[in-house]
C-alpha positions as CSV (number, residue, x, y, z in Angstrom):
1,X,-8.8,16.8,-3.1
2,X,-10.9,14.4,-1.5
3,X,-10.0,10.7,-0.6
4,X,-11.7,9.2,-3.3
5,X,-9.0,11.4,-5.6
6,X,-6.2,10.1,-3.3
7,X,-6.9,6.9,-3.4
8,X,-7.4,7.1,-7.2
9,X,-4.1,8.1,-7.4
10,X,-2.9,5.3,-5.5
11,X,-4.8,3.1,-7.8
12,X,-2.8,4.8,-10.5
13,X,0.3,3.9,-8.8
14,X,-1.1,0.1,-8.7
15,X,-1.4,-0.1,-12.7
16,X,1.9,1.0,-12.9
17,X,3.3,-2.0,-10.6
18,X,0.7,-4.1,-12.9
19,X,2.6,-3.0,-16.2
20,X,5.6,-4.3,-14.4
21,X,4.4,-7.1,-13.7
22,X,4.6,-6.5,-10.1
23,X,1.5,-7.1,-7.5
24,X,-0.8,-4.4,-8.5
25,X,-0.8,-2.2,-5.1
26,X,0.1,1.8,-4.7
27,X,-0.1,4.3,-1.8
28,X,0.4,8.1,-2.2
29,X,1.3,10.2,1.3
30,X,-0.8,13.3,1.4
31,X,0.5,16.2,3.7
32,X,-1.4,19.2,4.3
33,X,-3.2,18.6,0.9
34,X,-0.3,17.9,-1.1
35,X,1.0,14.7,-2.1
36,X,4.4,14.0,-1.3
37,X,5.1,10.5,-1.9
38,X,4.2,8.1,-4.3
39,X,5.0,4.0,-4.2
40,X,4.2,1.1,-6.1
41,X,5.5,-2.9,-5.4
42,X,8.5,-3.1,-7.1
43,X,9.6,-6.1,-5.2
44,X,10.2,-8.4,-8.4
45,X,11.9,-5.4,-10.3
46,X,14.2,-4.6,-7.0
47,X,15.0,-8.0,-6.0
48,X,14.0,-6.8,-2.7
49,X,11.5,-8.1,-0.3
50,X,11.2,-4.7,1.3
51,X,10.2,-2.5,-2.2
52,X,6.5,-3.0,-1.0
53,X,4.2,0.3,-2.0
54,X,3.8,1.7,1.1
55,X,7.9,1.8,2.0
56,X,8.5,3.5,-1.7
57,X,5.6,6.1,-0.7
58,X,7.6,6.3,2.8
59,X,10.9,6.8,1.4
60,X,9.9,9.4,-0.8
61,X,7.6,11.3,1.8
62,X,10.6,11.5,4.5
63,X,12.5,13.0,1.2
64,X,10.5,15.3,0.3
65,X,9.6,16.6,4.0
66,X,13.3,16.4,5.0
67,X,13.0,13.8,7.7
68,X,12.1,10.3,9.0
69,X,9.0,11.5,11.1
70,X,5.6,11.8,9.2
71,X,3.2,13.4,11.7
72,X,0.1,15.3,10.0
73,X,0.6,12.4,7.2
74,X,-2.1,10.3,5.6
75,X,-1.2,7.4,3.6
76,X,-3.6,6.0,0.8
77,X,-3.2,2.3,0.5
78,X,-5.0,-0.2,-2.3
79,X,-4.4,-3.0,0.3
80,X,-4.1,-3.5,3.7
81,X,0.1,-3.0,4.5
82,X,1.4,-6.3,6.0
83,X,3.6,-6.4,9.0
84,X,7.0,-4.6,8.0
85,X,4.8,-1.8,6.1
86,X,2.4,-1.1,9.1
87,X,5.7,-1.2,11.1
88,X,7.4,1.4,9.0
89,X,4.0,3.4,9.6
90,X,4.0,3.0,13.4
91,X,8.1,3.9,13.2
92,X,7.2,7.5,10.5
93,X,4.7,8.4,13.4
94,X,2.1,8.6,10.1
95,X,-1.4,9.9,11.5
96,X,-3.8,8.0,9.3
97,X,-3.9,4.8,6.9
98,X,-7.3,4.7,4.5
99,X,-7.5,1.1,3.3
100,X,-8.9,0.4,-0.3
101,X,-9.4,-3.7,0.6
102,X,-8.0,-5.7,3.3
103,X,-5.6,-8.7,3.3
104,X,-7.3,-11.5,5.3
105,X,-4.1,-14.0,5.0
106,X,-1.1,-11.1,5.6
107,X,-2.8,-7.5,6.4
108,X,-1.4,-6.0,9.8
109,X,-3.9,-3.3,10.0
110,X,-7.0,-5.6,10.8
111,X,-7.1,-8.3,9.2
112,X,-4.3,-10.7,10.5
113,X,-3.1,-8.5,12.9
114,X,-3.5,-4.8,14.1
115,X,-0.1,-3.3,14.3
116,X,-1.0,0.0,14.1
117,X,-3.4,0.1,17.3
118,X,-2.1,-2.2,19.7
119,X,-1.7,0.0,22.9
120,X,1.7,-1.1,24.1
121,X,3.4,0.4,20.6
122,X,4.8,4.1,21.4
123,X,2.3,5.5,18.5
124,X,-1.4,4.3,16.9
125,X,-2.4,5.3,13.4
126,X,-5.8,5.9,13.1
127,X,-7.4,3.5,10.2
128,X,-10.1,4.0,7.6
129,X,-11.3,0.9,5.6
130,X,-13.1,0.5,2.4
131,X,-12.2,3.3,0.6
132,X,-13.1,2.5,-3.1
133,X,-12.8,-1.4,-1.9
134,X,-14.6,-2.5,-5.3
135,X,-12.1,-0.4,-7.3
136,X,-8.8,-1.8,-5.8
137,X,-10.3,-5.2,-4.6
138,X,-10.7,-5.9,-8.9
139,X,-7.0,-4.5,-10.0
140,X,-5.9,-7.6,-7.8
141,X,-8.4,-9.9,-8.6
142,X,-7.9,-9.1,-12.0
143,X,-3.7,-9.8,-11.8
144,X,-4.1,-13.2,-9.5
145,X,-6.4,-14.4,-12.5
146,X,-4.5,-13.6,-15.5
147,X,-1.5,-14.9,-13.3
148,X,-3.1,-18.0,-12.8
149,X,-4.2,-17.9,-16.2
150,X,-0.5,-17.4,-17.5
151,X,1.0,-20.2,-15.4
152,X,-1.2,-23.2,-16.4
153,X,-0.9,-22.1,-20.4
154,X,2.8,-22.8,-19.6
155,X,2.0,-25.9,-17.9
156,X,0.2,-27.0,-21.2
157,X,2.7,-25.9,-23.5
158,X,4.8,-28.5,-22.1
C-alpha cells in the first residue's frame, strides 16, 4: 500500500469519530506493510482526555506487536498530534509520523511546538507533512462548521 491508502484509512477512522460525534481525527500504525493499529478521538465517548487517535492507534499497535516499543513503525495521522500524543510517539520509539494537516494553535510536531525533533529527547521521529492535507483539512472543517452551526440553532430555540 502506499501512503495515500494509509492515510485514507486514517481518514476512515476520522468519520468514524465524526458519527460519534467526536473530533473527526484517525491514525492507523503501519508495520512492515501491515497495519496494526487503528484509533479514532473517542475522548467525549471515554470521558477521557487521553482517548485522543493517535494513543488508541498506540495502544492497539503495542498489542498487537506484544510490546510498548514501536521501532520500524509509521503512524498515519489526519492532524498534527498535540503534546501528550507526540509524547507517547517519542516514549513508543515510532520511526515516522505523516501529517494530513497541521494544528497551528496545539500541534507538537511543528506547528506549536516540535516534540518529536528536539535534540535533547532520547529519540526523534522523522515527520512528513501534507499528506492528503485538502482531504483531512475538510473532514474538520466540515465538523467545526456544522458544530457551530448546531450550537447557535440552540441559542435561537431559546
Amino acid at each position: 500500500m502506499s501512503k495515500y491508502e494509509y492515510m485514507k484509512e486514517a481518514l476512515r477512522e476520522a468519520e468514524i469519530a465524526a458519527q460519534l460525534g467526536e473530533v473527526p481525527i484517525g491514525a492507523v500504525i503501519v508495520h512492515n506493510g501491515e497495519i496494526v493499529g487503528r484509533g479514532h478521538n473517542l475522548t467525549e465517548t471515554r470521558k477521557d482526555p487521553t482517548a485522543h487517535a493517535e494513543m488508541e492507534a498506540i495502544r492497539q499497535a503495542a498489542e498487537t506487536l506484544g510490546g510498548w516499543r514501536l521501532p520500524d513503525c509509521e503512524m498515519y495521522v489526519t492532524c498534527e498530534p498535540c503534546s501528550m500524543c507526540a509524547g507517547a510517539l517519542i516514549w513508543s520509539r515510532m520511526t515516522k509520523v505523516c501529517i494530513g494537516t497541521m494544528d497551528p494553535k496545539a500541534g507538537a510536531c511543528g506547528s506549536v511546538f516540535n516534540i518529536l525533533q528536539e535534540e535533547k529527547l532520547n529519540h526523534q521521529v522523522e515527520i512528513e507533512t501534507g499528506v492528503m492535507e485538502e482531504e483531512c483539512s475538510r473532514i474538520l472543517k466540515e465538523f467545526f462548521a456544522e458544530l457551530r452551526k448546531s450550537r447557535k440553532n440552540r441559542r435561537n430555540e431559546l
